[in-house]
PyMOL CGO cylinders between C-alpha atoms (Angstrom):
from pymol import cmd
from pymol.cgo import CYLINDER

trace = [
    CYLINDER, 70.29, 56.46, 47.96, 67.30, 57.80, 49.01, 0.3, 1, 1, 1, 1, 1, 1,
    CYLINDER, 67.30, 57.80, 49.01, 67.41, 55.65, 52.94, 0.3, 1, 1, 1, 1, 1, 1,
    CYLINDER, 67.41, 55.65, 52.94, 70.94, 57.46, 52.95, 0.3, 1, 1, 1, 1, 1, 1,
    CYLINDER, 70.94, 57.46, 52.95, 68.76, 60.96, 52.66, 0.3, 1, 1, 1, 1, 1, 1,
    CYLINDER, 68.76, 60.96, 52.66, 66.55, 59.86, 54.98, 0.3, 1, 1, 1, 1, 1, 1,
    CYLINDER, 66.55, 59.86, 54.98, 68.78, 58.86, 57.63, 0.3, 1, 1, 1, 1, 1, 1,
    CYLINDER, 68.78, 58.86, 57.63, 70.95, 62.08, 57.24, 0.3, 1, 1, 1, 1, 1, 1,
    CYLINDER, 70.95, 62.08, 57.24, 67.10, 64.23, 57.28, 0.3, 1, 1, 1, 1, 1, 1,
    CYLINDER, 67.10, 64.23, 57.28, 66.13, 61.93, 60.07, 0.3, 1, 1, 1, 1, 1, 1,
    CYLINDER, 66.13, 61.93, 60.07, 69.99, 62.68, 62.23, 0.3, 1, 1, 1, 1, 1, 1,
    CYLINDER, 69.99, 62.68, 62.23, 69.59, 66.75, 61.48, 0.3, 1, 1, 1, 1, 1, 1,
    CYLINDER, 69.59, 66.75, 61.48, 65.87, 66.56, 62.80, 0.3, 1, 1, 1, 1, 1, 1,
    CYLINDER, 65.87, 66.56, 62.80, 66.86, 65.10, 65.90, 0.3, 1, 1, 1, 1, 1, 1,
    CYLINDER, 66.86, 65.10, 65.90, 70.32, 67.49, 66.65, 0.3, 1, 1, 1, 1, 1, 1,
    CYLINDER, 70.32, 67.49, 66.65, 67.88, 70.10, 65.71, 0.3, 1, 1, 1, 1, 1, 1,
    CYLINDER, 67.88, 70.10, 65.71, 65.34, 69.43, 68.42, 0.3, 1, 1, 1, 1, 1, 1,
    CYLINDER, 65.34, 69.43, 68.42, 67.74, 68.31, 71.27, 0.3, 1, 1, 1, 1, 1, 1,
    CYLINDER, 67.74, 68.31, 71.27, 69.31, 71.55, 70.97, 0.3, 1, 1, 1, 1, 1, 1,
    CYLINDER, 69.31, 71.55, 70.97, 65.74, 73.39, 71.00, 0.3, 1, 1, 1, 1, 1, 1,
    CYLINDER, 65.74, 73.39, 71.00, 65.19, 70.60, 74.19, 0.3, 1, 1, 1, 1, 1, 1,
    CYLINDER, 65.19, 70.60, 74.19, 68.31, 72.46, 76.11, 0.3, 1, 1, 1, 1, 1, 1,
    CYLINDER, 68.31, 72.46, 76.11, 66.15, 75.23, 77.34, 0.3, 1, 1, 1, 1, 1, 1,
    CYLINDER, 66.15, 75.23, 77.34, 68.51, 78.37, 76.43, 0.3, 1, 1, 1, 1, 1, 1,
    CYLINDER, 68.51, 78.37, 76.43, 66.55, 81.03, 74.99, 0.3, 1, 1, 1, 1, 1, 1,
    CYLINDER, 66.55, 81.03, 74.99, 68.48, 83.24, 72.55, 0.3, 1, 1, 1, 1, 1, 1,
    CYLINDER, 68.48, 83.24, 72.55, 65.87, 86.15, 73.06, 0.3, 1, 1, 1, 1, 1, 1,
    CYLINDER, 65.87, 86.15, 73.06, 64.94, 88.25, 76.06, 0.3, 1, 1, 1, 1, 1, 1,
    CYLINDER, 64.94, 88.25, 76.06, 61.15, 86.52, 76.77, 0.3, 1, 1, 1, 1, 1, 1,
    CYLINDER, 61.15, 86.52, 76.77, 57.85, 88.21, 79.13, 0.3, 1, 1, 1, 1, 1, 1,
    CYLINDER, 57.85, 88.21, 79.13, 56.39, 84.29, 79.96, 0.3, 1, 1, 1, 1, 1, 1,
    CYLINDER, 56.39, 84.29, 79.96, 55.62, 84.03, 83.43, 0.3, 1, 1, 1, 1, 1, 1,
    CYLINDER, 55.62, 84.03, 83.43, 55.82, 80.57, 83.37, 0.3, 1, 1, 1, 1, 1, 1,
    CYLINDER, 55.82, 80.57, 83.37, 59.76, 79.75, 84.03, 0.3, 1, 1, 1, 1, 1, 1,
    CYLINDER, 59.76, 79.75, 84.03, 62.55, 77.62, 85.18, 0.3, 1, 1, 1, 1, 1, 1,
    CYLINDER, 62.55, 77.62, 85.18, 65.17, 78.64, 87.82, 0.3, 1, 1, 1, 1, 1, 1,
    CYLINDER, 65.17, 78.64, 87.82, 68.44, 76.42, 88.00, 0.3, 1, 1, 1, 1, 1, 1,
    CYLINDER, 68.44, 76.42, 88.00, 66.32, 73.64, 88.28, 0.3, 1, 1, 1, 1, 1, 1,
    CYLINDER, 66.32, 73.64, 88.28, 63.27, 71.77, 86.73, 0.3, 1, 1, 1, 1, 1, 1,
    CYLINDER, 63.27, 71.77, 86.73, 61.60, 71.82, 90.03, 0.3, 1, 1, 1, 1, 1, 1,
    CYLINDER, 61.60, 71.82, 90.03, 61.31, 75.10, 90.34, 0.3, 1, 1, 1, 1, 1, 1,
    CYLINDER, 61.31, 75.10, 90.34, 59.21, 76.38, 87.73, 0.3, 1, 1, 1, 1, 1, 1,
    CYLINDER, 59.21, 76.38, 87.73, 56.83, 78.98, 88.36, 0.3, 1, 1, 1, 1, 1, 1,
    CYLINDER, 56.83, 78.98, 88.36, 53.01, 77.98, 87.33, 0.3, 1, 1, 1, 1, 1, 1,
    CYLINDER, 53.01, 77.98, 87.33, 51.16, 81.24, 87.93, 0.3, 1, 1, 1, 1, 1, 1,
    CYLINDER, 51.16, 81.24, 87.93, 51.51, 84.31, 88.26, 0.3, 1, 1, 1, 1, 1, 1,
    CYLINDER, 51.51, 84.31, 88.26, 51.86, 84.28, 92.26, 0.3, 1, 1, 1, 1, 1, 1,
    CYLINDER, 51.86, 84.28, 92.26, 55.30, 81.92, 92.06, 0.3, 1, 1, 1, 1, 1, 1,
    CYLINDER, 55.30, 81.92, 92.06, 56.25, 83.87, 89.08, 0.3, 1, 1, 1, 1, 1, 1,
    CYLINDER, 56.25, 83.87, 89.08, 56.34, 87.15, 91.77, 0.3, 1, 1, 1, 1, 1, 1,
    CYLINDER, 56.34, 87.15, 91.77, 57.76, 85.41, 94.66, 0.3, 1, 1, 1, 1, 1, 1,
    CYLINDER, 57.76, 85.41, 94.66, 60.59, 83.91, 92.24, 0.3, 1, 1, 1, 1, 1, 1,
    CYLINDER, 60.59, 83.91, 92.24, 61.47, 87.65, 91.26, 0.3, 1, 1, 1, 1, 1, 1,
    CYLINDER, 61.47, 87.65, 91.26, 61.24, 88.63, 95.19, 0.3, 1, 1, 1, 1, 1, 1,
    CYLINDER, 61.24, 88.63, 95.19, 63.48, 86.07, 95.71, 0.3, 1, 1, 1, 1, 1, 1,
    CYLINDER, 63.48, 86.07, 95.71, 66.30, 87.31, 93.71, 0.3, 1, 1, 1, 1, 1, 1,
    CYLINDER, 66.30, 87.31, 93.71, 65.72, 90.78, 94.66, 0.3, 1, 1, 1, 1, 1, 1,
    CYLINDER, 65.72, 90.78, 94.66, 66.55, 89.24, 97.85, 0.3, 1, 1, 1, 1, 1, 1,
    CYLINDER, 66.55, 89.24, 97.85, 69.59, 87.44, 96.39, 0.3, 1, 1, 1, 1, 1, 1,
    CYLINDER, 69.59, 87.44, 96.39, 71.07, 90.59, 94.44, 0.3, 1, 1, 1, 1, 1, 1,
    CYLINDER, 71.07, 90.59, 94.44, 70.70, 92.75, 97.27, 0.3, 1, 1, 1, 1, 1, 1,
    CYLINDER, 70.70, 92.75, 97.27, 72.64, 90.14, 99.72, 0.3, 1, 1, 1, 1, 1, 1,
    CYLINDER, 72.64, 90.14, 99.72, 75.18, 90.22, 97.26, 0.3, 1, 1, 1, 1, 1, 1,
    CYLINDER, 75.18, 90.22, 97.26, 75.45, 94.10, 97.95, 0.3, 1, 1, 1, 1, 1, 1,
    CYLINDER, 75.45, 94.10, 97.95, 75.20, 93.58, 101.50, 0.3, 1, 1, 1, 1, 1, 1,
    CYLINDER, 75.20, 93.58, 101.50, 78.01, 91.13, 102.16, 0.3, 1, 1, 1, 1, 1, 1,
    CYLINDER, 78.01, 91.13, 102.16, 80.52, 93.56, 99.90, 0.3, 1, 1, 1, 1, 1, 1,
    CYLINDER, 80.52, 93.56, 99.90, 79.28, 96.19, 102.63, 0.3, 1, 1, 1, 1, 1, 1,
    CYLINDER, 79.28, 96.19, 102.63, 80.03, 93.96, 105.66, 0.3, 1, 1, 1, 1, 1, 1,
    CYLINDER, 80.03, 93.96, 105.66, 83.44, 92.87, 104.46, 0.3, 1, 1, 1, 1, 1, 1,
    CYLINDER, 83.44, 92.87, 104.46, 84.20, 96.67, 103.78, 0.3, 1, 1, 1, 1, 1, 1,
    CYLINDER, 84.20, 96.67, 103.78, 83.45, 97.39, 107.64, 0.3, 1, 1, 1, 1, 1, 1,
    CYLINDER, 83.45, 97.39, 107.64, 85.12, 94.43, 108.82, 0.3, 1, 1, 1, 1, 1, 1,
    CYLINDER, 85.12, 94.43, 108.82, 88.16, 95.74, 106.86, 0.3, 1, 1, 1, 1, 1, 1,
    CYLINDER, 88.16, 95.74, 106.86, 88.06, 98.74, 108.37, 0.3, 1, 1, 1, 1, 1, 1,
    CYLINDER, 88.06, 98.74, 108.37, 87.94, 98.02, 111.48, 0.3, 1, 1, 1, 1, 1, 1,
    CYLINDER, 87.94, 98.02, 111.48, 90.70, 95.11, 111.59, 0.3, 1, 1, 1, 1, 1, 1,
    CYLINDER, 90.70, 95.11, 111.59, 92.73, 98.45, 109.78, 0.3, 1, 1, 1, 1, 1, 1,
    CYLINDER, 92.73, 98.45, 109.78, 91.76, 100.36, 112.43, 0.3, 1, 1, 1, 1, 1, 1,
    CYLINDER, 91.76, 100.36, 112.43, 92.07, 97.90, 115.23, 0.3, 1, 1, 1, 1, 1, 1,
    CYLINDER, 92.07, 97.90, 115.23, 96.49, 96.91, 113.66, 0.3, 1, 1, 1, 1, 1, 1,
    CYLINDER, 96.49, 96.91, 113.66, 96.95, 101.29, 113.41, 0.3, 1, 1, 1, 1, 1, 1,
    CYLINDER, 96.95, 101.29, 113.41, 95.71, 101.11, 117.27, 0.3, 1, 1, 1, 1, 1, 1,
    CYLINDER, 95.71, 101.11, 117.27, 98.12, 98.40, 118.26, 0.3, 1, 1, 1, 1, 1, 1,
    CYLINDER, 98.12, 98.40, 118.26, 100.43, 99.99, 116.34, 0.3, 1, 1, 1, 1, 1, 1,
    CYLINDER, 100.43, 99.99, 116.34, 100.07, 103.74, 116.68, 0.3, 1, 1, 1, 1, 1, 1,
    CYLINDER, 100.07, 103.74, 116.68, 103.60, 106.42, 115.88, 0.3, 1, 1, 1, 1, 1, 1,
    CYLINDER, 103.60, 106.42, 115.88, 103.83, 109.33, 117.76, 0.3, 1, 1, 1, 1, 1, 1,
    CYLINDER, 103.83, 109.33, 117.76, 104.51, 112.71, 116.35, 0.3, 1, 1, 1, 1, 1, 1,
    CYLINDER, 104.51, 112.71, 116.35, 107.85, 112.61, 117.57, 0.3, 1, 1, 1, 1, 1, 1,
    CYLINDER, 107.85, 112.61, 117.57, 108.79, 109.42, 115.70, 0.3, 1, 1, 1, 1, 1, 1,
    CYLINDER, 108.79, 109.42, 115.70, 108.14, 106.61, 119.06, 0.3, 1, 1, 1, 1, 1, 1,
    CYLINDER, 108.14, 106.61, 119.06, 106.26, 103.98, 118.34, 0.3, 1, 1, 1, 1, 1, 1,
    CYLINDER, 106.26, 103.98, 118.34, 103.17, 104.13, 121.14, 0.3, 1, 1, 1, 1, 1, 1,
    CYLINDER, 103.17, 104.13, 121.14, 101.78, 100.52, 121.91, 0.3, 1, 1, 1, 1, 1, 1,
    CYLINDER, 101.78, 100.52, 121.91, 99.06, 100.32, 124.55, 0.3, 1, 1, 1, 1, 1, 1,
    CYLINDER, 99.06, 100.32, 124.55, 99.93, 98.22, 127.42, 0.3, 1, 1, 1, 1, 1, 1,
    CYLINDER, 99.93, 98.22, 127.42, 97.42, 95.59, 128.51, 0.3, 1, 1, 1, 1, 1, 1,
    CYLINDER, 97.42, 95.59, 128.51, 96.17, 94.73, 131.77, 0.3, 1, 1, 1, 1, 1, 1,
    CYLINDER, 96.17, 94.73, 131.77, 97.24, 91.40, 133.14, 0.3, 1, 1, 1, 1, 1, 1,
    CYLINDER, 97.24, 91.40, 133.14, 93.83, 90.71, 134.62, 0.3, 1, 1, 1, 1, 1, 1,
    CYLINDER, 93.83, 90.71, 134.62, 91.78, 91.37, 131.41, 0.3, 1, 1, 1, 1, 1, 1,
    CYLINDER, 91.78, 91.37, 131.41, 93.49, 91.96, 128.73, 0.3, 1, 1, 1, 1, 1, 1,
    CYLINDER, 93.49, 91.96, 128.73, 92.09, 94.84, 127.96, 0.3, 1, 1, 1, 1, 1, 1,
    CYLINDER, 92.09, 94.84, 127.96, 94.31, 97.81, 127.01, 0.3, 1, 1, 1, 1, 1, 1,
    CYLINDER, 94.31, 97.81, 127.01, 95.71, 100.69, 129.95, 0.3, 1, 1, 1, 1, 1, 1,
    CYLINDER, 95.71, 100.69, 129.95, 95.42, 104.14, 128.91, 0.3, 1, 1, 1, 1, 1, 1,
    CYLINDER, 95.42, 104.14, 128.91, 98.39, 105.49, 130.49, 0.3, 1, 1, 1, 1, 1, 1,
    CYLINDER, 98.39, 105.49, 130.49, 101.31, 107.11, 129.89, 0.3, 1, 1, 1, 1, 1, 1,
    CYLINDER, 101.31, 107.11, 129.89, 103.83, 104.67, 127.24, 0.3, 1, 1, 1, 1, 1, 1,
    CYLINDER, 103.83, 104.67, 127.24, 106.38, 107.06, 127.04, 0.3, 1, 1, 1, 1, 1, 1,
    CYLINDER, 106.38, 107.06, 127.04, 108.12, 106.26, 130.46, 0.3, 1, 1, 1, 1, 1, 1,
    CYLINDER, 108.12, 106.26, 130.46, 109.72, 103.49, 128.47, 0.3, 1, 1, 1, 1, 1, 1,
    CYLINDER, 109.72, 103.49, 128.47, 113.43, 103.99, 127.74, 0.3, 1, 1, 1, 1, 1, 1,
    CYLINDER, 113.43, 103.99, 127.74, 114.61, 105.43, 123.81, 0.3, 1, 1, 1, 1, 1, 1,
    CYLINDER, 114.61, 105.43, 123.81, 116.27, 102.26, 123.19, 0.3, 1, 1, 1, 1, 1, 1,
    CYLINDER, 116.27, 102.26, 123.19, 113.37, 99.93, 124.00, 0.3, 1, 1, 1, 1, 1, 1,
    CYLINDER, 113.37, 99.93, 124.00, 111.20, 101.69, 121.69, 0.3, 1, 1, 1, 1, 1, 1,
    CYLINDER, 111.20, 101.69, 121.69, 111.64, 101.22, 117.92, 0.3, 1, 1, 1, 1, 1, 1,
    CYLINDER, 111.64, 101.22, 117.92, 109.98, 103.37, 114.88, 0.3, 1, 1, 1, 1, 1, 1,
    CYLINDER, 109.98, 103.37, 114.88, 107.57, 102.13, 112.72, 0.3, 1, 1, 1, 1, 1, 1,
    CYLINDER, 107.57, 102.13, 112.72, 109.76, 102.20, 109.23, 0.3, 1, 1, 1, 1, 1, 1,
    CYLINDER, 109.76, 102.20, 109.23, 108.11, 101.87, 105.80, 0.3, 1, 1, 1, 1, 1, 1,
    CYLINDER, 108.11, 101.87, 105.80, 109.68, 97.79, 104.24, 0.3, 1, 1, 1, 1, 1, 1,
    CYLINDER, 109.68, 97.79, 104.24, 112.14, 98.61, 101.41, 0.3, 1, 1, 1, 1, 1, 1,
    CYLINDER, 112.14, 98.61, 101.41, 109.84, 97.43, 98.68, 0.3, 1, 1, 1, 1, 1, 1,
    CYLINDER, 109.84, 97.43, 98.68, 112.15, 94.55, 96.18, 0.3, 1, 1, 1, 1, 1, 1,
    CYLINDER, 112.15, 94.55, 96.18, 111.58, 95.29, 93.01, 0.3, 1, 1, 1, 1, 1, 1,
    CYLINDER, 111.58, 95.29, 93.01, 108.41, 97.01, 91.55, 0.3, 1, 1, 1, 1, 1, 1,
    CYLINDER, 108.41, 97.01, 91.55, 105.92, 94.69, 91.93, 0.3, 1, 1, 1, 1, 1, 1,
    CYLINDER, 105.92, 94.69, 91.93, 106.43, 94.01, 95.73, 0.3, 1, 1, 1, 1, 1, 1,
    CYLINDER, 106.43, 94.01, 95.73, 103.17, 92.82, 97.25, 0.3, 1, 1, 1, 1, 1, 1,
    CYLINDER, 103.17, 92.82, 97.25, 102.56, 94.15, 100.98, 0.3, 1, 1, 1, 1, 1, 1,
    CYLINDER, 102.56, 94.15, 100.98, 99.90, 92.40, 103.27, 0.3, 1, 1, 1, 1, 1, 1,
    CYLINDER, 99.90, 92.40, 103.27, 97.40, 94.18, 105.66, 0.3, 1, 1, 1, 1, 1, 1,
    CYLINDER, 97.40, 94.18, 105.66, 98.48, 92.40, 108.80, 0.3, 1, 1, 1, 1, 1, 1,
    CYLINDER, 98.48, 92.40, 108.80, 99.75, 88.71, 110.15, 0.3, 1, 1, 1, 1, 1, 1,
    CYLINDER, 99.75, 88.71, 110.15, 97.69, 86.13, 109.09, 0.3, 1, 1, 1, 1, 1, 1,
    CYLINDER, 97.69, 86.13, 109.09, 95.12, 85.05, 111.26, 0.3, 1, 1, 1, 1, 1, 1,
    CYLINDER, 95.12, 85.05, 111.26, 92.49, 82.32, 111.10, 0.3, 1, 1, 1, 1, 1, 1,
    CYLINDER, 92.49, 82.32, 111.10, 89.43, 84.60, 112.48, 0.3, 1, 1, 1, 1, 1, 1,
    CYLINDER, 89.43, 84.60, 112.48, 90.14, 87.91, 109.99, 0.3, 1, 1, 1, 1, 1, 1,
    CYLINDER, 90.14, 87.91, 109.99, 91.33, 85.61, 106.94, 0.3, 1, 1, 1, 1, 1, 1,
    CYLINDER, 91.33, 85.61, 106.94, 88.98, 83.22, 107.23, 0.3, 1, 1, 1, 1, 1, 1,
    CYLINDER, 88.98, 83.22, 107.23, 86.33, 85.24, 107.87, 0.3, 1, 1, 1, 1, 1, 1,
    CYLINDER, 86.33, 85.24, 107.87, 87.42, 86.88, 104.99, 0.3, 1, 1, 1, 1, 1, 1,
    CYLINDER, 87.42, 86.88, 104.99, 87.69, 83.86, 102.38, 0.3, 1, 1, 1, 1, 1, 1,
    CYLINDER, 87.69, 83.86, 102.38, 84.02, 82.97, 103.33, 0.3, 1, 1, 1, 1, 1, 1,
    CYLINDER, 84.02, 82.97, 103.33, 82.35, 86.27, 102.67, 0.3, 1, 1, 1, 1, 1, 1,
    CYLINDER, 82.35, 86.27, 102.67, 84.01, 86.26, 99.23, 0.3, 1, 1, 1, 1, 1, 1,
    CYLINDER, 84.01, 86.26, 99.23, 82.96, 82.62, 98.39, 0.3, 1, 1, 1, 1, 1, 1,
    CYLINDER, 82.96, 82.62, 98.39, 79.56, 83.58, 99.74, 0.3, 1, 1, 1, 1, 1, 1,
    CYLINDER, 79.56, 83.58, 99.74, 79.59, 86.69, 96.95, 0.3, 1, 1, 1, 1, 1, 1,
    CYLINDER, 79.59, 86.69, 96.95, 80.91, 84.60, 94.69, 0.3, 1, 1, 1, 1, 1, 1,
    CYLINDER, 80.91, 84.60, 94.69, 78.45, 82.03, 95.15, 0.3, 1, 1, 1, 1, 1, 1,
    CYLINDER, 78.45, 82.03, 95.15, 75.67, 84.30, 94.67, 0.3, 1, 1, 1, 1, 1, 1,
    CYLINDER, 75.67, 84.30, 94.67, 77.04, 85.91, 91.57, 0.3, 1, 1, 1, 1, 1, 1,
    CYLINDER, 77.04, 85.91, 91.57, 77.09, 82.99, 90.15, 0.3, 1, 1, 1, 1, 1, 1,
    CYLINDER, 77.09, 82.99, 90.15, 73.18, 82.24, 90.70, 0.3, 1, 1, 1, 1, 1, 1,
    CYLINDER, 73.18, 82.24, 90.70, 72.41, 85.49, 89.62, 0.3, 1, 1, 1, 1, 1, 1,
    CYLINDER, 72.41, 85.49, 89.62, 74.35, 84.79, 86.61, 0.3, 1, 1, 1, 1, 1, 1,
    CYLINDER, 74.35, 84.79, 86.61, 72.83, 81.70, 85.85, 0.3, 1, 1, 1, 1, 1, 1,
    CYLINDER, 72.83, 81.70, 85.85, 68.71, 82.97, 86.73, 0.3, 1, 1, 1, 1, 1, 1,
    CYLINDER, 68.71, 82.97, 86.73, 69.69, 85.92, 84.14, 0.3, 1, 1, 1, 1, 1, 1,
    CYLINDER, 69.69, 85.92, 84.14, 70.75, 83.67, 81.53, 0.3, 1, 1, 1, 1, 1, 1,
    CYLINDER, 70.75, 83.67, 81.53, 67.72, 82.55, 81.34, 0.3, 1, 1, 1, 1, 1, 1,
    CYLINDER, 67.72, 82.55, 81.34, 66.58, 85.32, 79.37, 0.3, 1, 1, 1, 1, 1, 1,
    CYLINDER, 66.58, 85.32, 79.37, 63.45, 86.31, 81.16, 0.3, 1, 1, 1, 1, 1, 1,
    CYLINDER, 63.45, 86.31, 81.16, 62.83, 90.13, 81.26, 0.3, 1, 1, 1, 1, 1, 1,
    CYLINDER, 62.83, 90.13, 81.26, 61.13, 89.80, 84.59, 0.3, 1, 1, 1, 1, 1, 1,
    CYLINDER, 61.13, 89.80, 84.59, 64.01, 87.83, 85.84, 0.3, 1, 1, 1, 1, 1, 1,
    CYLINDER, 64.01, 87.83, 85.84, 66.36, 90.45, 84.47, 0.3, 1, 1, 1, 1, 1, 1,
    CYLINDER, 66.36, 90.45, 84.47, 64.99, 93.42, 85.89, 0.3, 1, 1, 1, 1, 1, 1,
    CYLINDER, 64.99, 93.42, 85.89, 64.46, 91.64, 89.72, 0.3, 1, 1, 1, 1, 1, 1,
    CYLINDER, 64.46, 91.64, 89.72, 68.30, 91.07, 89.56, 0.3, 1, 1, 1, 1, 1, 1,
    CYLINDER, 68.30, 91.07, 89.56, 69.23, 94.72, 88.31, 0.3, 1, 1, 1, 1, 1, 1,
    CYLINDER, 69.23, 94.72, 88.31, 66.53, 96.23, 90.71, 0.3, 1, 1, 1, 1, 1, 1,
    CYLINDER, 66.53, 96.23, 90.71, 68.46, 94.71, 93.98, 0.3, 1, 1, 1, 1, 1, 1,
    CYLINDER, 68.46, 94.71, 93.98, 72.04, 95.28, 92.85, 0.3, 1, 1, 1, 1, 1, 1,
    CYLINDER, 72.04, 95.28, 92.85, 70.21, 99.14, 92.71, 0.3, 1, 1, 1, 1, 1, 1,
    CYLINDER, 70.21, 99.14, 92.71, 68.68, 98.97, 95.84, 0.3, 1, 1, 1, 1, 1, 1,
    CYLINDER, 68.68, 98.97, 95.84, 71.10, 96.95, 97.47, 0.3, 1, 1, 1, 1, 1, 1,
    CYLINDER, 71.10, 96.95, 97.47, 73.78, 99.59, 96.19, 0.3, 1, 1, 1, 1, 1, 1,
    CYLINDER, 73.78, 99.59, 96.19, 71.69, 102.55, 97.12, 0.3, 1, 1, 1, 1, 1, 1,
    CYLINDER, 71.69, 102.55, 97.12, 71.24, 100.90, 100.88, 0.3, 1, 1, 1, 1, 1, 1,
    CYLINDER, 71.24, 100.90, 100.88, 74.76, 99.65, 101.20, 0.3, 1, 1, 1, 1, 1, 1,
    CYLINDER, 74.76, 99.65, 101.20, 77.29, 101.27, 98.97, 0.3, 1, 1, 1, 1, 1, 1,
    CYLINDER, 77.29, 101.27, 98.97, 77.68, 103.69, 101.50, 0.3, 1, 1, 1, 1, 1, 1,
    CYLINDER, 77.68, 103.69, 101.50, 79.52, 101.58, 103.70, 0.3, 1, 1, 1, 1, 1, 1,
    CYLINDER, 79.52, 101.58, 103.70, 81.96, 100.41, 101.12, 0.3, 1, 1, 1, 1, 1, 1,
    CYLINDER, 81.96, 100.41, 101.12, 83.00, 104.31, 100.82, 0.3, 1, 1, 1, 1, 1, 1,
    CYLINDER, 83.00, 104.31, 100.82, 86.06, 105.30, 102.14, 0.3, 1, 1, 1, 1, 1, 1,
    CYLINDER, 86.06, 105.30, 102.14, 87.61, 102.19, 103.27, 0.3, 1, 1, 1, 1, 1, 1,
    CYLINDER, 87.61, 102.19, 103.27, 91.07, 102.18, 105.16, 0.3, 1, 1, 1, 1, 1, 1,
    CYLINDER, 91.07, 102.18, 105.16, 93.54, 100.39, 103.06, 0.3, 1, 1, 1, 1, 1, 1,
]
cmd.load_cgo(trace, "trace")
């Protein structure tokens, strides 16, 4: 009986410490001495320590940063499909014609073409309630563009996540600090986007 005690004080000892080995505080901790997502980057003084918090300053106000640049980019593929696509006030639709040499758009007169030729913009009878409307055609260079700023955000939510779960203070504030800063720099560029 008593190896049977021993054993079973012997198996608790050892779940006990390899779950004090994992390395997840419970608390909120002021060491200087940390590690970030990996064990080779732990900070030895207080100089590494600083730079580690500059670095996710850096990372948090990115984050900010790429939600402003995909806000501008929406609004000007929005603005660029109402130009292509533009209504006149007396119900025409008014495309601009395009040079055959360039490309580029002619800014002439588009209502020389005949009533019948020219078709009004009309809002899509919506099926059903939940009918979901896109912003334009899809295109490789807007969409795409698209998908990688969001994985990009994502990506770096996700490392700010993880550096925060760490349960350093220092680490904690850096990350708060940026998504201030970065909001205070940037979030006026997410204002008033054209949906």
């Amino acid at each position: 009986m008593p190896m049977n005690q021993a054993m079973d004080h012997s198996s608790h000892n050892s779940s006990t410490s390899s779950s004090m080995d994992m390395g997840m505080p419970f608390v909120f901790s002021t060491d200087t001495k940390i590690t970030i997502f990996f064990r080779g980057w732990t900070t030895s003084s207080m100089t590494q320590y600083v730079l580690t918090l500059a670095f996710l300053f850096i990372l948090a106000t990115l984050n900010r940063f790429l939600g402003a640049l995909r806000s501008q980019l929406e609004r000007g593929w929005s603005h660029r499909e109402l130009n292509l696509r533009k209504v006149e006030p007396d119900g025409s639709e008014n495309r601009p014609m395009k040079s055959k040499r360039n490309g580029l758009p002619v800014y002439t007169q588009a209502s020389q073409r005949s009533e019948e030729s020219v078709s009004t913009l009309k809002e899509e009878p919506q099926r059903g309630r939940y009918a979901w409307k896109s912003s334009g055609a899809w295109g490789l260079r807007k969409d795409g563009t698209r998908a990688v700023l969001e994985l990009g955000r994502a990506f770096l939510g996700y490392v700010l996540m993880l550096a925060i779960m760490g349960c350093n203070v220092g680490v904690f504030a850096a990350v708060l600090l940026g998504i201030f800063c970065g909001e205070l720099v940037f979030g006026r560029f997410t204002q008033g986007m054209a949906r």
